[in-house]
Every structure is written in structure tokens, then in C-alpha cells.
LUMKOLVEX-72184 format. One record per residue (C-alpha): residue number from 1; residue in three letters; x, y, z. Coordinates in pm, 1 decimal. Example, Ala and Ser with C-alpha at 12.3 -4.5 7.8 and 13.67 -1.06 7.14 Angstrom:
NODE / nr / rest / c1 / c2 / c3
NODE / 1 / ala / 1230.0 / -450.0 / 780.0
NODE / 2 / ser / 1367.0 / -106.0 / 714.0
REM end
This chain:
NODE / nr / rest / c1 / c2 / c3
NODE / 1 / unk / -2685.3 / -1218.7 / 3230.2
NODE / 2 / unk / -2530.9 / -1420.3 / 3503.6
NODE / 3 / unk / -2696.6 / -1456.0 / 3853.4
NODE / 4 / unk / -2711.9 / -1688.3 / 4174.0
NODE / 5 / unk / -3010.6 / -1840.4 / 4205.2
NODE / 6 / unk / -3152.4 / -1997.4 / 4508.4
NODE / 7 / unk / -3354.3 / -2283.8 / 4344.5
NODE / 8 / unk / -3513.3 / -2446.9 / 4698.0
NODE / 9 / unk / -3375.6 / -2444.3 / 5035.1
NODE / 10 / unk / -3009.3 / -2521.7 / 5052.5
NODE / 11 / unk / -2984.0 / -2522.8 / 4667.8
NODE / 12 / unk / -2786.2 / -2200.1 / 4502.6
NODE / 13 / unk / -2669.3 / -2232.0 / 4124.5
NODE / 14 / unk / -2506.2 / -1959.0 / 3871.9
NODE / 15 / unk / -2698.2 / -1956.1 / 3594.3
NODE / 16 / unk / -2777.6 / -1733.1 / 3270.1
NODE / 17 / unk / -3117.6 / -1531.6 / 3354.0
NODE / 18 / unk / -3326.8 / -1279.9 / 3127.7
NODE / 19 / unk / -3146.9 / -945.7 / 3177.4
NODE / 20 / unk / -3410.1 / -762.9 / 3379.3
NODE / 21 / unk / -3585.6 / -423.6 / 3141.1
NODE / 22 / unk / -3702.2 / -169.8 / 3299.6
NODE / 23 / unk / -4041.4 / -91.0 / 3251.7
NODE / 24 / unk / -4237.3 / 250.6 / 3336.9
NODE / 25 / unk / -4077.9 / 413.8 / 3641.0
NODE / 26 / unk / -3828.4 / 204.5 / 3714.9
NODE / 27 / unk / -3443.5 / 175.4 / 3628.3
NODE / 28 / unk / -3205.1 / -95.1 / 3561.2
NODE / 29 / unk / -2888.4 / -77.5 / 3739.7
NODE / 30 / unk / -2553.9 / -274.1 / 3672.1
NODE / 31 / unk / -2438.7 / -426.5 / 4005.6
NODE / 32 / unk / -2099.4 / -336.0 / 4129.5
NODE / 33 / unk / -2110.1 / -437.7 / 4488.7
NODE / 34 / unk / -2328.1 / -647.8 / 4715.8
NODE / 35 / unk / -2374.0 / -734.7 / 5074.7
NODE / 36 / unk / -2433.6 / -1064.8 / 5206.4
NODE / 37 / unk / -2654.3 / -1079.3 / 5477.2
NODE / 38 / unk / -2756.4 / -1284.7 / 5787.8
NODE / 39 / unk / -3109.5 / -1246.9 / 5605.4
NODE / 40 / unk / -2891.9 / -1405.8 / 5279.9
NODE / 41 / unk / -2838.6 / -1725.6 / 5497.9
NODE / 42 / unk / -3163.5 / -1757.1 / 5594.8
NODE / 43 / unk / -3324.2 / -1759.8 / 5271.0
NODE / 44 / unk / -3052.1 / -1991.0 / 5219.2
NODE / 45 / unk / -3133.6 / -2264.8 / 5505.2
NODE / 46 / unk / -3546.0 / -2188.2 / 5394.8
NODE / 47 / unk / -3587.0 / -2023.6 / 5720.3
NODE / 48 / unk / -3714.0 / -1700.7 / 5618.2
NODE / 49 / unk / -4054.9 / -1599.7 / 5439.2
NODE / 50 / unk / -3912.6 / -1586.6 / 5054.2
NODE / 51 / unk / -4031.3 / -1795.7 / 4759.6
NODE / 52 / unk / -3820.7 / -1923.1 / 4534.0
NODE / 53 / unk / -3652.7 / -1974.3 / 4311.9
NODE / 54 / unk / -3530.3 / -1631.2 / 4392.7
NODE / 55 / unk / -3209.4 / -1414.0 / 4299.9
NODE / 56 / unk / -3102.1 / -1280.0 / 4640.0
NODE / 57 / unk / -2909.8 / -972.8 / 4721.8
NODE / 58 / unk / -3081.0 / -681.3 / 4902.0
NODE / 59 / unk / -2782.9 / -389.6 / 5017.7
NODE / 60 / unk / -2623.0 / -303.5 / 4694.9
NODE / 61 / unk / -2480.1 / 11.2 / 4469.0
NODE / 62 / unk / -2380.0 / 6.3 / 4104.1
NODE / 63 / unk / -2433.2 / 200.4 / 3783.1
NODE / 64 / unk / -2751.7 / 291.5 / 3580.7
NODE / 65 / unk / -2746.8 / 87.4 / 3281.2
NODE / 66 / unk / -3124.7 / 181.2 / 3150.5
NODE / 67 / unk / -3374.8 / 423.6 / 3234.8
NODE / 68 / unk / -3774.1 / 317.5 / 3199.6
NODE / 69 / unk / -4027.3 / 512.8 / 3058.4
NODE / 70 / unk / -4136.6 / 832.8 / 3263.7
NODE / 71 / unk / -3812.7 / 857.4 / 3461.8
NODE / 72 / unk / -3670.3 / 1187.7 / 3544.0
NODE / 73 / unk / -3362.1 / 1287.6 / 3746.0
NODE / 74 / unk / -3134.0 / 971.6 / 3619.9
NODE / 75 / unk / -2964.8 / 887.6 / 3294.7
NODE / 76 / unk / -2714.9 / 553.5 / 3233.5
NODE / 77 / unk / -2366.7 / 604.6 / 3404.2
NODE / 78 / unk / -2534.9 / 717.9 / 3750.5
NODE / 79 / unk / -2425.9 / 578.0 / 4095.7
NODE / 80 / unk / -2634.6 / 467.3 / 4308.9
NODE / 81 / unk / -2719.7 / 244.7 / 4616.1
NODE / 82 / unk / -3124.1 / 190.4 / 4619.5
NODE / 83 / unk / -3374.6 / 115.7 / 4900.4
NODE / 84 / unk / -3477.0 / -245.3 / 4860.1
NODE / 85 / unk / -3796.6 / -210.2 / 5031.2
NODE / 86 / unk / -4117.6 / -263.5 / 4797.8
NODE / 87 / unk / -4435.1 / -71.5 / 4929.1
NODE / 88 / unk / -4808.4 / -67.7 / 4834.8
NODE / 89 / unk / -4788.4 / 290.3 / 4983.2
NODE / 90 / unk / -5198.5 / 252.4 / 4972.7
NODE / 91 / unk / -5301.8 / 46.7 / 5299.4
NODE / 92 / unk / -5278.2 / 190.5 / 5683.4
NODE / 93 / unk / -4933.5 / 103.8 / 5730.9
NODE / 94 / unk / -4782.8 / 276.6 / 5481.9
NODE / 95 / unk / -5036.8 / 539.0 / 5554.6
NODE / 96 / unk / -4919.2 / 607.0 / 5903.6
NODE / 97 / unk / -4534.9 / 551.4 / 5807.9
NODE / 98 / unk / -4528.5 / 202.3 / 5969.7
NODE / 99 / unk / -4411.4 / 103.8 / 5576.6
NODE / 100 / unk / -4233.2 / -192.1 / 5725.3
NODE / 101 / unk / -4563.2 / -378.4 / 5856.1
NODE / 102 / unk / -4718.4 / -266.1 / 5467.6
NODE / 103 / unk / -5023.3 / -525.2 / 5375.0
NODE / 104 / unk / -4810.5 / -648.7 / 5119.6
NODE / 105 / unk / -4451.7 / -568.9 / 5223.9
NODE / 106 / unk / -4191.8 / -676.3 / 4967.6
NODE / 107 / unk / -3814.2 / -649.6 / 4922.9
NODE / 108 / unk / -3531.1 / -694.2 / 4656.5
NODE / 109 / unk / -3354.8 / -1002.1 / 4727.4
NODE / 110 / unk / -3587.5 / -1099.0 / 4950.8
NODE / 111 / unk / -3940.4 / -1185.0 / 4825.2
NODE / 112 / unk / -3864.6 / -1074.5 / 4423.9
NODE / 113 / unk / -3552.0 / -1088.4 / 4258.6
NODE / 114 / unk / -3289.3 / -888.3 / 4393.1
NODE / 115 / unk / -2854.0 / -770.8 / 4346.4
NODE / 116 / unk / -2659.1 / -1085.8 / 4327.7
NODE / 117 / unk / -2693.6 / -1053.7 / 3964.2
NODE / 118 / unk / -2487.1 / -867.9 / 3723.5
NODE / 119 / unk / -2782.1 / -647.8 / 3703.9
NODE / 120 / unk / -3102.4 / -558.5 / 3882.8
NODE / 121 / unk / -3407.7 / -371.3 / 3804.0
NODE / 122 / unk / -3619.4 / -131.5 / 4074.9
NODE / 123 / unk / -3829.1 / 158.5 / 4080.5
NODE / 124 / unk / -3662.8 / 448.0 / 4000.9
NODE / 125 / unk / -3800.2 / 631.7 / 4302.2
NODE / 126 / unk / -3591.5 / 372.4 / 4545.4
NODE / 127 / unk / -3276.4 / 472.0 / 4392.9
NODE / 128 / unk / -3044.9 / 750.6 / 4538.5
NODE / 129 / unk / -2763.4 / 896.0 / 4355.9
NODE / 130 / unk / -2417.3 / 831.4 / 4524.9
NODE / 131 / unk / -2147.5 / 1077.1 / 4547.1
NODE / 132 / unk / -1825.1 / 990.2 / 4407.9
NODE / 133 / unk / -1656.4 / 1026.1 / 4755.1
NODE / 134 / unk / -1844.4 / 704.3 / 4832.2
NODE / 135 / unk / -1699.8 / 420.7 / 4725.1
NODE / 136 / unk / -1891.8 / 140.3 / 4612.9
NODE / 137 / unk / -1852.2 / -111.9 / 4914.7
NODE / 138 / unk / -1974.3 / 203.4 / 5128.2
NODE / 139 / unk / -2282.8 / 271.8 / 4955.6
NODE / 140 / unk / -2362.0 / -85.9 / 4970.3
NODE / 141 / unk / -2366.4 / -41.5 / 5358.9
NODE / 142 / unk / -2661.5 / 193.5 / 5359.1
NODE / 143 / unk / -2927.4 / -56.2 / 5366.3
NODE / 144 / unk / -2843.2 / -210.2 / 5654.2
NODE / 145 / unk / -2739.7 / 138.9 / 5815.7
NODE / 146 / unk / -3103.1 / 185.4 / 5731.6
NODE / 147 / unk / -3212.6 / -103.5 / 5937.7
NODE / 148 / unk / -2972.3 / 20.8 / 6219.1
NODE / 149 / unk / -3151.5 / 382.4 / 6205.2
NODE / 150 / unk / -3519.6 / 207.2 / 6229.6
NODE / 151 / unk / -3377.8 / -3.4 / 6511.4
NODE / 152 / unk / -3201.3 / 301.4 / 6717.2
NODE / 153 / unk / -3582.3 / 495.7 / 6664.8
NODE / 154 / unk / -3782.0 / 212.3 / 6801.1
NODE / 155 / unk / -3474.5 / 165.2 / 7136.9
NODE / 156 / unk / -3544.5 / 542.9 / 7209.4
NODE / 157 / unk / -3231.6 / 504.9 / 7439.6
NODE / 158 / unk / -3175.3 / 816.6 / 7692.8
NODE / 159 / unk / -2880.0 / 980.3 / 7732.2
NODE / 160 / unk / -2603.5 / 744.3 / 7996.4
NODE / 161 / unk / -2841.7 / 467.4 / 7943.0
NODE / 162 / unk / -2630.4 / 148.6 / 8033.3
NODE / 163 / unk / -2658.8 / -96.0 / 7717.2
NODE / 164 / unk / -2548.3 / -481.7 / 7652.6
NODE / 165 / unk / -2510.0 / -575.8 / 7302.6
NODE / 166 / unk / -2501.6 / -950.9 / 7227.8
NODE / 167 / unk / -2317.5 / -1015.8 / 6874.5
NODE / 168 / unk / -2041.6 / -804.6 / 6711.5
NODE / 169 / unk / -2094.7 / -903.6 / 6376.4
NODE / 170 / unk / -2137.4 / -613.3 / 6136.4
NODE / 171 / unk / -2460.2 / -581.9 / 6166.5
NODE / 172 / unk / -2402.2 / -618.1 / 6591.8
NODE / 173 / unk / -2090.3 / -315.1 / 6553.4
NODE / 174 / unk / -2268.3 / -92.0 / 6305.1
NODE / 175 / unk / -2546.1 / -104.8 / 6562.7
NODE / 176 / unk / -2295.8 / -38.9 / 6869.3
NODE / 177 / unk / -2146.8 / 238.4 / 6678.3
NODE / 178 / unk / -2477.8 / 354.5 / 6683.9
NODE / 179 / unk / -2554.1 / 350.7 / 7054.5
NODE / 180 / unk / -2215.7 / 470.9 / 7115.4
NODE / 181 / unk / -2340.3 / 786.3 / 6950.3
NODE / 182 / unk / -2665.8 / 828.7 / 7107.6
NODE / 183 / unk / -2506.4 / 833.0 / 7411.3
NODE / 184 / unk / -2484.4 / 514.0 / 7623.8
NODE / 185 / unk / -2215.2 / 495.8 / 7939.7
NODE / 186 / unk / -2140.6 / 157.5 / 7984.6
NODE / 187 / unk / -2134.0 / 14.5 / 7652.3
NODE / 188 / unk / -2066.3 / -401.2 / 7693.0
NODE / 189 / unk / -2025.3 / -636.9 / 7358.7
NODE / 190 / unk / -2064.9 / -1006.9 / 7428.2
NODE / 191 / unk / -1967.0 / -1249.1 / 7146.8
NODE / 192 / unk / -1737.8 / -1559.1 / 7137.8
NODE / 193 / unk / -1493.4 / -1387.7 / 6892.5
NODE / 194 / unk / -1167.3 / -1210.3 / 7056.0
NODE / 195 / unk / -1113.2 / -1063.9 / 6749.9
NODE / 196 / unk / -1447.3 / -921.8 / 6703.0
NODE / 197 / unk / -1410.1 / -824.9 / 7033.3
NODE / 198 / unk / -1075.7 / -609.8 / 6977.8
NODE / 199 / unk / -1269.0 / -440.5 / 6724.6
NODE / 200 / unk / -1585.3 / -350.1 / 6933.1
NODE / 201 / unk / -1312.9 / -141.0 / 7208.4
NODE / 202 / unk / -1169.5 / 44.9 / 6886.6
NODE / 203 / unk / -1535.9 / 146.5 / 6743.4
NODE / 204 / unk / -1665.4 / 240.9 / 7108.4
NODE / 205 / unk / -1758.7 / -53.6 / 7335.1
NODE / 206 / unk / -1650.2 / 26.6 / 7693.8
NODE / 207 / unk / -1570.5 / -366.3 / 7743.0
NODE / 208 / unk / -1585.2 / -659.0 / 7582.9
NODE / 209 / unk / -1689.5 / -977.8 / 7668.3
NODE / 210 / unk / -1626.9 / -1362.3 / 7536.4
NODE / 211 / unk / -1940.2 / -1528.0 / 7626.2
NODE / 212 / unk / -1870.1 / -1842.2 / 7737.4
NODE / 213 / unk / -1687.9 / -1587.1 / 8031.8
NODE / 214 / unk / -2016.6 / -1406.9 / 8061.2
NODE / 215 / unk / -2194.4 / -1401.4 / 8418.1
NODE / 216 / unk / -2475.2 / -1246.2 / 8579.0
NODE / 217 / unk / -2345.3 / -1172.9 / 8896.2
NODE / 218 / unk / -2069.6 / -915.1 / 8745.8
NODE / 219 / unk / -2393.1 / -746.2 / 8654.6
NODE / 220 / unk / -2642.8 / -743.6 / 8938.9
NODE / 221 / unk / -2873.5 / -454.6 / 8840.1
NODE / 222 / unk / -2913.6 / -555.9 / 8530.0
NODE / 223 / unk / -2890.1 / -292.9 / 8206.2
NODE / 224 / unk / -3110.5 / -35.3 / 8076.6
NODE / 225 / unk / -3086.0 / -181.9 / 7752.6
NODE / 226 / unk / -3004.3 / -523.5 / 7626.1
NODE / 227 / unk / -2987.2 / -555.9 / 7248.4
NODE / 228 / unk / -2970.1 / -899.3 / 7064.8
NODE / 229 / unk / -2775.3 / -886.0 / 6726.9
NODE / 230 / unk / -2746.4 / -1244.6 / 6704.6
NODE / 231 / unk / -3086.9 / -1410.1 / 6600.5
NODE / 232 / unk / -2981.0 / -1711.9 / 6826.8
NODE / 233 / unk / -3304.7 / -1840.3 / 7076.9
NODE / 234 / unk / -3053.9 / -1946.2 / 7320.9
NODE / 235 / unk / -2845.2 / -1635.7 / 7322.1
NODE / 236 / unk / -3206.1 / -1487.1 / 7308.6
NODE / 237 / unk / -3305.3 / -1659.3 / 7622.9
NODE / 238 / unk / -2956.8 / -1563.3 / 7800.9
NODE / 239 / unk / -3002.3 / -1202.8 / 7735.7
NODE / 240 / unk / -3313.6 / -1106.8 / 7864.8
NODE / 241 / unk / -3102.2 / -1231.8 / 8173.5
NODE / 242 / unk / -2941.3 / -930.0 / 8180.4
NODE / 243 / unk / -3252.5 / -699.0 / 8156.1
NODE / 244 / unk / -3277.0 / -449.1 / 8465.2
NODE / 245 / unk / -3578.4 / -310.8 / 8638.6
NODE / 246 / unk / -3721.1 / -36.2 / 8356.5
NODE / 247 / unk / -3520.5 / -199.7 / 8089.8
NODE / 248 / unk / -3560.0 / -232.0 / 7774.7
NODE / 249 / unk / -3505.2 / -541.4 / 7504.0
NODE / 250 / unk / -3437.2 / -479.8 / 7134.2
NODE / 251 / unk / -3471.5 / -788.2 / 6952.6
NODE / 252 / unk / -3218.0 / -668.6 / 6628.9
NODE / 253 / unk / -3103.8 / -999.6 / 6500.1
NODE / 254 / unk / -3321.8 / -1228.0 / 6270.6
NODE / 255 / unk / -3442.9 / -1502.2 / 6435.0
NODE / 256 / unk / -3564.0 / -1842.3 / 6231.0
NODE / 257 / unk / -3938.4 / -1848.4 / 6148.8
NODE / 258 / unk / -4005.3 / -2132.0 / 6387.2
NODE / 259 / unk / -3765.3 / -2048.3 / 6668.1
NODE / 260 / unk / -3938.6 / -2010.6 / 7012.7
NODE / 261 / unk / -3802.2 / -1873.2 / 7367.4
NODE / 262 / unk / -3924.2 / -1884.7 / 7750.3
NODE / 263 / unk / -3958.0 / -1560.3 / 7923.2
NODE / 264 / unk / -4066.9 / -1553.8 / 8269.1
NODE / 265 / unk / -4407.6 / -1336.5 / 8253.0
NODE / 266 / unk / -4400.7 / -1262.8 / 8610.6
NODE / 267 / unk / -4063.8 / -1084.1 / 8547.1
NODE / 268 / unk / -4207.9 / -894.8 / 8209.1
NODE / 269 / unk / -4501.5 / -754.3 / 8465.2
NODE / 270 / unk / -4279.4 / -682.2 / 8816.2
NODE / 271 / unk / -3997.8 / -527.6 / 8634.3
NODE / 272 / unk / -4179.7 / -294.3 / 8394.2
NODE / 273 / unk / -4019.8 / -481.2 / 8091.7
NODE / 274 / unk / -4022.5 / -365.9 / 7732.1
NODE / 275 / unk / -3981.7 / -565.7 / 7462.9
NODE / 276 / unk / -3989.9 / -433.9 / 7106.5
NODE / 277 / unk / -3881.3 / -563.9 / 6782.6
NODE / 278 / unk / -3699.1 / -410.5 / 6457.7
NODE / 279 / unk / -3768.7 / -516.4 / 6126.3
NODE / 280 / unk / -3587.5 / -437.1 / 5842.9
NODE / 281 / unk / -3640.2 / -57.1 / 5723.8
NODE / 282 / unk / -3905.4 / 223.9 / 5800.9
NODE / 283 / unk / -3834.9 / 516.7 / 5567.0
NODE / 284 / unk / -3516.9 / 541.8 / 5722.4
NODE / 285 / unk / -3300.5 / 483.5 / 5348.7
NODE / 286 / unk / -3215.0 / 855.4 / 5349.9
NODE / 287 / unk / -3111.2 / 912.6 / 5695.2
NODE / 288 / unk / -2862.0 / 589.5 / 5655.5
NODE / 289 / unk / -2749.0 / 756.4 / 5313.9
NODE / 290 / unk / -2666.4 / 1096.0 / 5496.4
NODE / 291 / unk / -2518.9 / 908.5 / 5797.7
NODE / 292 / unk / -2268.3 / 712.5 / 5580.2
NODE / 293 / unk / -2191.3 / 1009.4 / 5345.4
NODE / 294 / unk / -2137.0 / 1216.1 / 5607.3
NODE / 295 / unk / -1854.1 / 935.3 / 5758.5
NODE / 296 / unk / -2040.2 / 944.9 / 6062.8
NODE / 297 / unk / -2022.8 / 575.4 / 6064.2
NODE / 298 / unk / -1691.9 / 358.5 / 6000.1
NODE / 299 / unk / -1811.6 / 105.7 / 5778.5
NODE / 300 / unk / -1452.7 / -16.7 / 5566.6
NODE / 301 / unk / -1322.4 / -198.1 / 5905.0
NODE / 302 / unk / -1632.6 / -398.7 / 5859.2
NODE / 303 / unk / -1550.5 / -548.8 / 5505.0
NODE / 304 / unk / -1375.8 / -909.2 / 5599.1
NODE / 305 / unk / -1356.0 / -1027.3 / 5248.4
NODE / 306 / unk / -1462.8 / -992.9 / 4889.4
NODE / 307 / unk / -1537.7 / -1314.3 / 4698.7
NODE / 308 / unk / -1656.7 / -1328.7 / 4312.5
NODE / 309 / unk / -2014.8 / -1435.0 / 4224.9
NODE / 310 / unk / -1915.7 / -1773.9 / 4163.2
NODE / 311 / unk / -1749.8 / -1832.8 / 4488.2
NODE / 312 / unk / -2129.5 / -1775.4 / 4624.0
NODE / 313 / unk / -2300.1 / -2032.4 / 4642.3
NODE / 314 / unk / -2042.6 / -2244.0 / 4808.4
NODE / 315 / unk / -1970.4 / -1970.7 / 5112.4
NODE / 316 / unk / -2331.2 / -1948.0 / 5154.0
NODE / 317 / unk / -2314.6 / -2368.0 / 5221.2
NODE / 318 / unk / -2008.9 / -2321.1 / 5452.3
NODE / 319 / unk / -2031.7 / -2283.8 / 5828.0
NODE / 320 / unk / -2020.4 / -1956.9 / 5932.9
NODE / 321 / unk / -1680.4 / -1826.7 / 6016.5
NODE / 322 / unk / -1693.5 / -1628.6 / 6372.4
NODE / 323 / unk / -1475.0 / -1426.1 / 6277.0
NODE / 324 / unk / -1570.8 / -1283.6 / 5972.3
NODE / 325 / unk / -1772.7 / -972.7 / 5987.9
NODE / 326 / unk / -1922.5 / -843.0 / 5656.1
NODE / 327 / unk / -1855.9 / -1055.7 / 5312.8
NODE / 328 / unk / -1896.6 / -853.5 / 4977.2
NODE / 329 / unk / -1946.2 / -958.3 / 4647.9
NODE / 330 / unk / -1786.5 / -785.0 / 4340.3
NODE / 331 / unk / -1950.4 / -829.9 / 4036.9
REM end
């Protein structure tokens, strides 16, 4: 079967790969869609904790092409999107449903080989059955959904909370439709894309904000929430700026491995600071599934482009575009 590869850092081929049997408990699916990631990029660059080589690809749906040994409730021709996450479901993590921080945490796409592929295999108990009022580019969207639901659990945001969200990528406006929801006021989306801006007033942001117009003084209490979507340091650095007395700080975006920031610890004490951080997903697949299937969640305004599997490797290579918001792949 065809897949992309990362070989090392920097270094992604298409190249004929084993097709992937499934052994007891697990399924093989045929890949319709998949989601590239900031995550993607990282593993990309060599900036994130994956070995490689390594078939990326992590928020997917497709078709069951072959059921393993022991599997009950799906048979070939199924849709389905599937949980990526790979538990040991034995140590005190996943014990105390902190799955996320799991002794040896794994992921599809991530540390083993994952969807950019024309197929993938998984355990069968990851997988969820799609309906077929959800399209295939939807139910690729419930992974990160997922990562949004873990990240809205951990902000525990109160009802007119006042909330600054830096980045309004996809990830940054399925996360603002999010806190839209849960019921923030003043809902303000700083990035340095007018268009992405535009976009973040139609899906619920109270005002938007170009950041190289951003300033501190138009905001002297502060906010009760600040949210980084961007993974930047230096936008990092610049929002905790905006952090008011009682406030809290999601960091949502992934950061490089090696990246550092300055916080003034005086500030963290005096101002009764929080600082938490989200990562990835924590049993949250199936509230993501019902949140998309339910359409609780516009998701299709968030699809910028579909490229092929060969055109892969080279957009992972480009510089980002700032104003493209989620890129799909169509197998």
C-alpha cells in the first residue's frame, strides 16, 4: 500500500509499505480522510517526541477493510473515525482516568504508525461507528474536538467569564466555538490573519483583533481567561500579559520540545495565577463524537483545502500559510 513516511526530521517520502493485518482485537480500516495537524508539523521539523521513521496521521475516518480475531460489533464496509490514543490502561494514570499522562502513553500517527496511509490498523475498541449523516471530513474532526473537550474540562470556565484567545487557526476556532458555548461574555480572538479574523465574529468571537494592533492598555484588568492556541513562546510570553487578578492560563497550542518562556513569579504568587496545560485527549473521544454528530460544532467552514497524498510531503516543507485553517487529505 502507499503511505508518507517521515524518514528523519525534515525528510517525508511516498513509498510502498506492508499493508498493515490486523491481529487479535484490532481492525484494519481503509483511510478516506485525514487531518493534518500542527502536531503533523512538528513531527515534521523533529520537534516533537516521535521516532521515526514513522507514518503520521492521527484524526482520521474511513471504512473497515478487515476485522481481527475476537472482534465483535464490526464487519468490513463500516464507518468509522477512531480514537488515536494508545493506553496501557494498567498503571495509576490510566487508573484514575488521567489516560493522557499513561506510563507509556502512545498515539497513531504519533509514536506508531498512524492514517496518512491508504490504510491503518488499531484496536478495535478505539474505533466508533459513524453515522451516515457524517460525512467523512466531519468525522475526521472528532479527534481534535476531543482534544478541545479535554482542554474546556481542565479551563473549568464560569459562566460571563471574560476570555482572550490567541490563534484562530482551526484548532484556535474549534476551541472558541467552544468557550462561546460554555458561556464567556467578552470573547476576544487575536491573530495576524483578517481573514481568520472575519471568521472568528461569524463562529462567536465578540471582537477580533490583528496582533501586531494588540495593546495592553485597551485591556487594563486583564481577562479571566487567556488561552494560547498558537504554540509560539513569544506569543506565549505576550499573553500571560493579558492575565487578570484570579485568572486563569490555558496553554492549548503545542509548543516545541525545547522552547522556554519568562514569567514573572512574583506576578504568578500576588495575582493568584493559574496555569494549567492540555494535552492531547483524556477519554473525551465520545463526548467529541456526540458533539460533532449532534452539529453542535461547525466544523466544514474549517476545511481550507484538500490536497492528495502525494501533494504531502511538499505542503508539509512549505511555510505555513496564515491563512489557511484546516488542510485534509483524501486518500
Amino acid at each position: 500500500m502507499k503511505a508518507l513516511v517521515i524518514e528523519k526530521p525534515n525528510h517525508a517520502v511516498i513509498k510502498e509499505v506492508p499493508y498493515p493485518e490486523p491481529g487479535p482485537g484490532e481492525l484494519t480500516v481503509k483511510v478516506e480522510r485525514v487531518g493534518i495537524c500542527g502536531t503533523d508539523f512538528h513531527i515534521f521539523a523533529g520537534t516533537f517526541l516521535s521516532p521515526y521513521p514513522l507514518i503520521p496521521g492521527h484524526e482520521f475516518s474511513g471504512v473497515v477493510d478487515k476485522v481481527g480475531e475476537g472482534v465483535e460489533g464490526f464487519v468490513p464496509g463500516d464507518r468509522v473515525t477512531a480514537d488515536p490514543t494508545l493506553l496501557c490502561g494498567e498503571c495509576e494514570y490510566c487508573l484514575t482516568r488521567r489516560g493522557n499522562q499513561c506510563l507509556k502513553w502512545g498515539a497513531l500517527g504519533d509514536t506508531t504508525d498512524g492514517a496518512m496511509a491508504e490504510y491503518v490498523k488499531l484496536p478495535a475498541r478505539n474505533a466508533v461507528k459513524i453515522p451516515d449523516t457524517m460525512s467523512f471530513a466531519e468525522a475526521a474532526f472528532v479527534e481534535p474536538v476531543a482534544c478541545v473537550v479535554h482542554g474546556m474540562n481542565r479551563l473549568d470556565l464560569k459562566m460571563g467569564d471574560r476570555v482572550i484567545l490567541f490563534g484562530a487557526g482551526a484548532m484556535g476556532l474549534q476551541l472558541m466555538q467552544a468557550i462561546a458555548a460554555a458561556g464567556a461574555s467578552e470573547l476576544v480572538v487575536v491573530d495576524v490573519s483578517p481573514n481568520k479574523l472575519q471568521l472568528a465574529l461569524g463562529l462567536g468571537a465578540t471582537r477580533g483583533v490583528l496582533s501586531g494592533e494588540l495593546k495592553p492598555e485597551d485591556f487594563p484588568r486583564g481577562f479571566d481567561a487567556v488561552v494560547d492556541a498558537t504554540g509560539v513562546p513569544a506569543v506565549i510570553e505576550r499573553a500571560l500579559g493579558f492575565l487578570g487578578p484570579a485568572g486563569k492560563f490555558l496553554q492549548f497550542g503545542v509548543a516545541p520540545q525545547n522552547a522556554e518562556i519568562r514569567i514573572n513569579p512574583f506576578k504568578l504568587y500576588h495575582k493568584d495565577w493559574t496555569l494549567i496545560g492540555s494535552m492531547a485527549i483524556n477519554h473525551t473521544f465520545l463526548p467529541a463524537f456526540r458533539w460533532v454528530k449532534e452539529k453542535r460544532i461547525k466544523l466544514e467552514p474549517l476545511v481550507s483545502k484538500v490536497i492528495t497524498l502525494e501533494e504531502t510531503p511538499d505542503f508539509l516543507a512549505r511555510p505555513k500559510d496564515p491563512d489557511l485553517l484546516k488542510v485534509q487529505i483524501q486518500i
